[in-house]
C-alpha positions in Angstrom: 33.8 159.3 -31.1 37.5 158.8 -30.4 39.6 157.2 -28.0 39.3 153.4 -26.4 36.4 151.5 -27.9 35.1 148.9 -26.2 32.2 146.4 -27.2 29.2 147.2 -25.1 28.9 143.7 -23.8 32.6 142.7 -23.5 34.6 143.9 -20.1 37.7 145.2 -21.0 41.3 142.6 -20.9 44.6 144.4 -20.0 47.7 143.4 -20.3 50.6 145.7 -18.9 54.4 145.5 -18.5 54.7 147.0 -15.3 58.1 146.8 -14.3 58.7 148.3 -11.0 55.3 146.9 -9.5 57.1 146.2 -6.2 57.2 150.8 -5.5 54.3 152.0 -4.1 54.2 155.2 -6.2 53.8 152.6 -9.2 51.0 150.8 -7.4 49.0 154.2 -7.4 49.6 154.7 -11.2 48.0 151.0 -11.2 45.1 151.8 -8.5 44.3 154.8 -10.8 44.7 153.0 -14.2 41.8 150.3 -13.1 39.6 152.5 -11.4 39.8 154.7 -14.4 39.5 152.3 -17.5 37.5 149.4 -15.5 38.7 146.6 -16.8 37.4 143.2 -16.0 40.4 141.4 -16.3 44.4 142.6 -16.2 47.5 141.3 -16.8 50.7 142.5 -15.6 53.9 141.4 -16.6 57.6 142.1 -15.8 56.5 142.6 -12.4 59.3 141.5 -10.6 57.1 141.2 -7.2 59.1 137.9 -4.6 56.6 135.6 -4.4 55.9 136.2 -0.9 55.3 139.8 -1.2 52.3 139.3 -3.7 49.5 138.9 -2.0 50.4 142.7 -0.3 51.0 144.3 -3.7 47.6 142.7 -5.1 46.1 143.9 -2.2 47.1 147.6 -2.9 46.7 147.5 -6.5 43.4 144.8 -7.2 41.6 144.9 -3.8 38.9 142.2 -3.6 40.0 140.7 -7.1 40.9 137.0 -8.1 44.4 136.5 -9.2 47.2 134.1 -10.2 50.7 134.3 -10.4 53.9 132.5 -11.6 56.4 133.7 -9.4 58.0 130.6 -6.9 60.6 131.0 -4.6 63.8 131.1 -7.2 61.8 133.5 -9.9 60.4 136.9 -9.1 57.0 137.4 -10.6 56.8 137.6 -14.4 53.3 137.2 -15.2 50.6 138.3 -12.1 47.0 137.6 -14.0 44.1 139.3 -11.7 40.5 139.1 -12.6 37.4 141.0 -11.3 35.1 137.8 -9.9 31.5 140.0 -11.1 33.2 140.7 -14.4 35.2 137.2 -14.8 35.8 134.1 -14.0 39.0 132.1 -14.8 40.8 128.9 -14.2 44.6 128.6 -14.7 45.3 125.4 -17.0 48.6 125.7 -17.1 52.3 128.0 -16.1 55.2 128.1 -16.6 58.0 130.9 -15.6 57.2 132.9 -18.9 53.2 132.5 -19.1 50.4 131.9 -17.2 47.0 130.1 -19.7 43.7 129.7 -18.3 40.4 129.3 -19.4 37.7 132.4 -18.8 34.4 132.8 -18.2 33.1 136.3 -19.2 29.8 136.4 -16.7 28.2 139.2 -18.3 27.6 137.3 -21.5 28.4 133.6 -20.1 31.1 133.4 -23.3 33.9 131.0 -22.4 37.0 131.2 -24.2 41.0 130.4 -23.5 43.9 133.3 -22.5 47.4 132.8 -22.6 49.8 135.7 -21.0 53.2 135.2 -21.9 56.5 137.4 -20.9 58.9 135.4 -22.6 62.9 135.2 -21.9 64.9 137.7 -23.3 67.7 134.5 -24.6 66.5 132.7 -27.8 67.5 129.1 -25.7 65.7 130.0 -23.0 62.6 130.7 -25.1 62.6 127.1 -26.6 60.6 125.9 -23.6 58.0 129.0 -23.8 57.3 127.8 -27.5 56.9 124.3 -27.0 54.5 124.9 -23.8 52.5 127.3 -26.8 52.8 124.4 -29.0 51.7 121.9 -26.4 48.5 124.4 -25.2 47.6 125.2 -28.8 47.3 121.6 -29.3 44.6 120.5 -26.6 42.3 123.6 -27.2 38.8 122.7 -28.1 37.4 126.2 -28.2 38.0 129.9 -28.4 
């Protein structure tokens, strides 16, 4: 068989750079992706979506999902994390403006494990804080 494989038991994790979210031709593309591949858990970064126009895009793209964002009123969304809450469960631990890290709960097989998304800077300075936030995480985890 070719194409995608997926383990049976494990619900598919996405992560997309999406620039452009904020058009609505673009949130079709995305409405169509996820219904097609099912995924239980996406991330899209590069998203570029104000802060207060998120919960309208998530609406038209995720519809009844769970989600977490980093954008905040100076920073335009980088990293939007949206989970399917029969599929997933998940917990943001920590985030920063170039990641969002969490810990998930996969329901199907009640496996727990940690996620980091990360859309770094595109300046080598400004990615000195991104590292030592991965340093930091990679430090305190105590399990997948």
């Amino acid at each position: 068989m070719r194409g995608a494989w997926a383990h049976p038991l494990m619900d598919r994790i996405v992560c997309w750079n999406v620039r452009g979210m904020n058009s609505p031709h673009k949130q079709e593309d995305i409405r169509l992706f996820l219904h097609k591949q099912s995924p239980g858990m996406v991330s899209f970064i590069e998203t570029k979506v104000l802060e207060e126009n998120m919960a309208q895009v998530v609406g038209r793209v995720c519809n009844n999902w769970q989600w977490a964002h980093n954008a905040d009123s100076v920073n335009r969304g980088r990293v939007l994390v949206c989970w399917h809450p029969q599929k997933y469960q998940f917990q943001v631990l920590f985030h920063s403006d170039q990641l969002i890290h969490g810990k998930a709960l996969q329901l199907s097989t009640n496996k727990q494990f940690y996620i980091t998304f990360v859309y770094g800077r595109n300046l080598e300075a400004q990615r000195i804080p991104l590292w030592e936030d991965l340093v930091s995480i990679s430090s305190n985890l105590d399990a997948p």
